[in-house]
C-alpha positions in Angstrom: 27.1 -22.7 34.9 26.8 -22.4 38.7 24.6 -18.7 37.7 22.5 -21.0 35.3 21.7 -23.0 38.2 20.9 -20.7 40.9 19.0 -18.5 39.5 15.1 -19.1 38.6 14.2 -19.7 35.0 11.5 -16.9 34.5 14.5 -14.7 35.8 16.5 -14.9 32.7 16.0 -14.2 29.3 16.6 -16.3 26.2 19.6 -14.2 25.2 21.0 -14.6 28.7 20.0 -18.2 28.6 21.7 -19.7 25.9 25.1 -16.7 26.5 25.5 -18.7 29.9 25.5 -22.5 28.3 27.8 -21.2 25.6 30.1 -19.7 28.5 29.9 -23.3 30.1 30.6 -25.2 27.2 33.9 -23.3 26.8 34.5 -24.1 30.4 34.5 -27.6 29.6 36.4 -27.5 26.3 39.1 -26.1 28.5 39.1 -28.0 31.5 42.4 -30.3 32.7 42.8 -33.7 31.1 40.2 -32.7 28.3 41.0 -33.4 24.7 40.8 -30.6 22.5 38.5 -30.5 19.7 41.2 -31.3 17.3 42.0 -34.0 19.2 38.6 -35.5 18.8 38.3 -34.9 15.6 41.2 -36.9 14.6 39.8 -40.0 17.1 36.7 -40.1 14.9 38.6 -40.6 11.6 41.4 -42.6 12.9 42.3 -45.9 11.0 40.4 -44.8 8.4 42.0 -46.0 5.9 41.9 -49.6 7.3 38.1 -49.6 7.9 37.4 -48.7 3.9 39.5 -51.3 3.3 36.9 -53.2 5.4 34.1 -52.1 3.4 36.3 -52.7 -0.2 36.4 -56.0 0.6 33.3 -56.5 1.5 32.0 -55.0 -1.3 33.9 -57.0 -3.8 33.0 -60.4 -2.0 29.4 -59.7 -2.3 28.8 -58.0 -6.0 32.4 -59.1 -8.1 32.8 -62.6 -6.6 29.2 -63.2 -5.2 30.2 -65.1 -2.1 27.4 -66.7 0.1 25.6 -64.9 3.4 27.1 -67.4 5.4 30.6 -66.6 4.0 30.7 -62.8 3.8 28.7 -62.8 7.8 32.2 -64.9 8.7 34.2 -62.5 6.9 32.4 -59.3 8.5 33.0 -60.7 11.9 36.5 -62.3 11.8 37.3 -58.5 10.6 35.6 -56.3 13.3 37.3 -58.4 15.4 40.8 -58.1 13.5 39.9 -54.0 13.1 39.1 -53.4 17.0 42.3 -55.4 17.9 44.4 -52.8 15.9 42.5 -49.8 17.6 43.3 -51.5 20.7 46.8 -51.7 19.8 47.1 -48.1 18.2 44.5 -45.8 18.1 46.4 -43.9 14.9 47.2 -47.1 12.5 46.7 -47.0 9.3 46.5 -50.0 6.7 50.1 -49.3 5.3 51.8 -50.0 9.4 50.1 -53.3 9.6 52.8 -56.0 9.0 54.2 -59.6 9.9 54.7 -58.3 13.8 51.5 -57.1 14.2 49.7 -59.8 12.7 51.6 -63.1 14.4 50.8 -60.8 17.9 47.2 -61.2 17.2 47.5 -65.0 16.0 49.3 -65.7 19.3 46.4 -63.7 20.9 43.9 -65.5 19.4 46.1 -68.8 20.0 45.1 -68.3 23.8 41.4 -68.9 24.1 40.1 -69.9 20.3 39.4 -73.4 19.2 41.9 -74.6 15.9 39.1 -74.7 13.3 38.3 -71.2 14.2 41.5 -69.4 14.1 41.8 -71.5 11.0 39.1 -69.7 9.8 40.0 -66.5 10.9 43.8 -66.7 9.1 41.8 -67.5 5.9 39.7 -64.5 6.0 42.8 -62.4 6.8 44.7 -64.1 3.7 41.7 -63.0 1.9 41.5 -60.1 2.8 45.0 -59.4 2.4 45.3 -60.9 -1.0 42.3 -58.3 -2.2 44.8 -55.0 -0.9 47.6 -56.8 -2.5 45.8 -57.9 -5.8 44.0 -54.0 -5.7 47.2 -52.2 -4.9 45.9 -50.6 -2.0 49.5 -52.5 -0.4 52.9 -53.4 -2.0 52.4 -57.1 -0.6 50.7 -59.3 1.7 52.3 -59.2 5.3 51.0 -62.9 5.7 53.7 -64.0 3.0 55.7 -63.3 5.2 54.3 -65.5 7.9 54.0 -69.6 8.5 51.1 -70.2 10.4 50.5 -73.6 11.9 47.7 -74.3 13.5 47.6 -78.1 15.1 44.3 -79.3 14.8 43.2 -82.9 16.7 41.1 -84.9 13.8 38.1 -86.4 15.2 36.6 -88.9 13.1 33.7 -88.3 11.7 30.2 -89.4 13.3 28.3 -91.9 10.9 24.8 -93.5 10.7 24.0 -97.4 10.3 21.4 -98.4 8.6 19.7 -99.3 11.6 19.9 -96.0 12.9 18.5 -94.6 9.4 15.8 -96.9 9.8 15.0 -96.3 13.1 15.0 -92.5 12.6 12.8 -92.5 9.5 10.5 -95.1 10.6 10.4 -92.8 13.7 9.3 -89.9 11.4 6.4 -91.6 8.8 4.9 -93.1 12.0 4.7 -89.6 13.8 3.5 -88.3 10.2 0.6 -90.8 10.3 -0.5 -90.8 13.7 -0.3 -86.6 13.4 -2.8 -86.3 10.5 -5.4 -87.4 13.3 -4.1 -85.0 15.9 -2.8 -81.9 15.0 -2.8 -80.9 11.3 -0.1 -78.0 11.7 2.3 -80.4 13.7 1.4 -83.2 11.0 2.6 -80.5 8.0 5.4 -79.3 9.9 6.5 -82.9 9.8 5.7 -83.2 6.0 8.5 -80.5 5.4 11.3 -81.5 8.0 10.8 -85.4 6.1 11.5 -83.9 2.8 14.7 -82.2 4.2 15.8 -85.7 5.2 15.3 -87.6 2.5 17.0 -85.0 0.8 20.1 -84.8 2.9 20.2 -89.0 2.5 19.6 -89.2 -0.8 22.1 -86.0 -1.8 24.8 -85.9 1.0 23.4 -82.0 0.5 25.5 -79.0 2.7 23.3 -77.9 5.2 23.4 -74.3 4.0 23.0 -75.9 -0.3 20.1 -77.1 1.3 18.9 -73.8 2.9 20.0 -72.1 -0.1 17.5 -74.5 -2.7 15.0 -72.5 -4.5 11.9 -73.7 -6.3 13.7 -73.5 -9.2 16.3 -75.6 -8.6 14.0 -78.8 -8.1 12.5 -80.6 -10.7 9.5 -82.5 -9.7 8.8 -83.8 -13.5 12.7 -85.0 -14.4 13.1 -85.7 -10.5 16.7 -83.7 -10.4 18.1 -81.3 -8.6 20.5 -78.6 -8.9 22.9 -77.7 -6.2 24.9 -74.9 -5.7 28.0 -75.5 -3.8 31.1 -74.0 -2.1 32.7 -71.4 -4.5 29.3 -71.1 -6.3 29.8 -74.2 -8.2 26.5 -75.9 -9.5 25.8 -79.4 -10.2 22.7 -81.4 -10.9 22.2 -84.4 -9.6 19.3 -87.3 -10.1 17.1 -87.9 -7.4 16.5 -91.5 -7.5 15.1 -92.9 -4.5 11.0 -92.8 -5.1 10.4 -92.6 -1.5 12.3 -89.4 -1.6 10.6 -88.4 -4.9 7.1 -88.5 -3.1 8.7 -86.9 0.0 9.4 -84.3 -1.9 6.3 -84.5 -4.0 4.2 -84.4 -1.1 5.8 -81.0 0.7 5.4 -79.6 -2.7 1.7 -80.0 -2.9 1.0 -79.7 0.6 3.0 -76.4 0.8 1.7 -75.1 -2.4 0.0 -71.7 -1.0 2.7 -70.9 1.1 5.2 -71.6 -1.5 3.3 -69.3 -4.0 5.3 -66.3 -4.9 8.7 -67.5 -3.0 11.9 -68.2 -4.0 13.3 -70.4 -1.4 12.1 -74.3 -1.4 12.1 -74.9 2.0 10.3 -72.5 4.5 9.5 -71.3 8.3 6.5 -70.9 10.1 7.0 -67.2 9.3 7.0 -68.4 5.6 10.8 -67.0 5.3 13.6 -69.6 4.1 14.4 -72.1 6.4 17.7 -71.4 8.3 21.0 -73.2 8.5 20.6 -73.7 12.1 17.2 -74.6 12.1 18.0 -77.9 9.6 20.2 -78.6 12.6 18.0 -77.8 15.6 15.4 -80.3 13.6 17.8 -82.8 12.5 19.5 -82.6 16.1 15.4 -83.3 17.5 14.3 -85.8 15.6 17.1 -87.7 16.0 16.6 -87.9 19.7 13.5 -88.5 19.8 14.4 -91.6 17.4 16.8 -93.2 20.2 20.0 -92.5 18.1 22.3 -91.3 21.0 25.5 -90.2 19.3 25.3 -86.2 18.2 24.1 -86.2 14.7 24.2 -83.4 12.9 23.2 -82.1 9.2 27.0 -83.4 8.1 26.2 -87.1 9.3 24.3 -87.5 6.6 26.9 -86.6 3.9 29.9 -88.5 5.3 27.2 -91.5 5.9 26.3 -91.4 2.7 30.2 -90.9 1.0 31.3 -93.7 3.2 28.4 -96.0 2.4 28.7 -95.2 -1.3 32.6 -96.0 -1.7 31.6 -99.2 0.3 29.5 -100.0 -2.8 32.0 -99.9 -5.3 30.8 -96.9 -7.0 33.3 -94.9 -9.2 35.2 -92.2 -6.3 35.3 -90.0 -9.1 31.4 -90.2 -9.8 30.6 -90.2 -5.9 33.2 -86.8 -5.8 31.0 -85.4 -8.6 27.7 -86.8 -7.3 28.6 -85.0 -4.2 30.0 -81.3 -5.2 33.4 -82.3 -3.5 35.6 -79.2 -3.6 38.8 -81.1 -3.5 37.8 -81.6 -7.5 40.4 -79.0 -9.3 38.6 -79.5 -12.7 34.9 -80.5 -13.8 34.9 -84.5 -14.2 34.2 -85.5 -17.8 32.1 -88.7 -18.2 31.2 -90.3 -21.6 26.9 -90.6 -21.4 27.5 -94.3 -21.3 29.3 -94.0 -17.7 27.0 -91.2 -16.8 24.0 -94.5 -17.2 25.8 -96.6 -15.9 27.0 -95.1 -12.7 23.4 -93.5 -12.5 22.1 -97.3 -12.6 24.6 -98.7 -9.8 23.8 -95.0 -7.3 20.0 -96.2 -7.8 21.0 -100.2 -7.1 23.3 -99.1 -4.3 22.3 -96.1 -2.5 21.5 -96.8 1.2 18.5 -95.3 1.1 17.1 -98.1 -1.0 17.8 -100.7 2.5 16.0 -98.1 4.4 12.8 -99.8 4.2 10.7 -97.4 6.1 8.8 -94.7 4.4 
């Protein structure tokens, strides 16, 4: 290319031109230490089978078995990860040379600098996943059978709420609410939504992504229930009891009526979008210390406050794992409509947030 380079551009014609960069081009094809073309061409297809598999899976989660965003965002990156570990490890693999080796070699390298709960996660999705190639005879069987993974995991016990510290933290929020409405009417209707998403997580011991996930529909104002879809899809509808959380929810309703019109999702942004998982916490994780409750309190607090708080009552565990979507429950729980009254009568005489007296 060294001719290309010396010589003046108005010097050479177009056919000379491009006869020279083709001559250059071979040059390079043939230099030392250069892959071949053929070489490259097999880079860019290899483990090609494993990365359908990828997309297979992915596919089925989403349309057949209609697993959540949150759920199918883990799976997608626990797998890139998995995938770029076996490129790392072989270049040429294929889905059928993946077995029990290969797989407790990346456990023990994940071992080295993940927390428990995430590798945890990361061995389901690889079960999963697994299972899927087994189940779709893409494999003969599951190389994780043939693996016992233990992962030691400290328990920390769970952080819990008083009902001082609820009190303190909603009288925190009606009194910012009122003072607001003279102030700043955006900030004071910001505030009318993030108290509904309280009371809500109180009254229901809600997920934080169930609650992300509510859509208009779910909510009736008129019968004052609510249907919640939890882990594994599973729906329940629950009463909502507490009036103060009936006119919390009331009042978002009304006030967010225009900006609701047309969407699907109950709660909503300042971009009018549905409210994210990790904005319930950001809020949640705010308000809270701006209500003097020191300990970390997140979304979850609320729902192991509330279980713990409602087993104290006396309530029926079975109605309080119902009441509460627990996925520990192998079968739907079957109650006569007498015991449904009668359990719905002690949750309203009982539930904490009835001692919450502000609001």
């Amino acid at each position: 290319m060294s001719a290309l380079k010396d010589r003046p551009m108005a010097a050479i014609s177009v056919s000379e031109y491009q006869y020279l960069k083709l001559t250059h081009c071979r040059e390079l094809e043939q230099a030392p230490g250069r892959p071949d073309r053929s070489s490259r061409m097999s880079r860019s297809t290899i483990m090609q089978s494993v990365q359908k598999a990828n997309d297979d899976f992915l596919h089925y989660c989403r349309h057949e078995k209609e697993l959540s965003d949150k759920t199918l965002k883990a799976y997608g990156i626990d797998l890139k990860q998995f995938i770029e570990y076996l490129a790392r490890r072989n270049p040429d693999m294929e889905l059928v040379d993946i077995d029990k080796t290969i797989l407790s070699d990346y456990l023990e390298e994940l071992d080295s600098g993940v927390k428990p709960k995430t590798i945890k996660r990361k061995v389901a999705t690889l079960r999963a996943f697994f299972n899927y190639l087994e189940f779709s005879e893409k494999i003969v069987v599951s190389p994780l059978r043939k693996i016992k993974v233990e992962i030691k995991q400290d328990k920390v016990a769970p952080s819990l709420l008083t009902i001082d510290d609820l009190e303190r933290l909603f009288n925190y929020l009606y009194k910012q609410r009122d003072t607001l409405k003279h102030t700043s009417l955006f900030a004071c209707k910001v505030l009318i939504r993030d108290i509904a998403i309280f009371e809500l997580l109180l009254s229901t011991g809600m997920r934080v992504s169930e609650l992300s996930d509510l859509k208009k529909s779910d909510i009736d104002l008129e019968a004052n229930t609510i249907q919640i879809r939890g882990t594994g899809n599973r729906a329940r509808t629950i009463p909502i009891l507490s009036e103060k959380t009936q006119a919390a929810l009331y009042h978002y309703n009304h006030t967010f009526q225009h900006d609701l019109k047309n969407k699907d999702f109950f709660f909503i942004n300042k971009h009018n979008r549905k409210i994210s998982d990790q904005s319930i916490r950001i809020l949640v994780e705010k308000y809270s210390a701006k209500a003097g409750i020191h300990q970390k309190i997140t979304p979850h607090t609320f729902r192991h406050t509330l279980h713990k708080m409602l087993l104290e009552s006396g309530l029926d565990l079975r109605y309080i794992q119902q009441f509460m979507g627990h996925s520990s429950l192998s079968s739907p729980l079957i109650f006569s409509k007498d015991d449904r009254e009668m359990q719905k009568r002690m949750l309203a005489e009982r539930h904490p947030r009835e001692k919450v007296l502000a609001g």
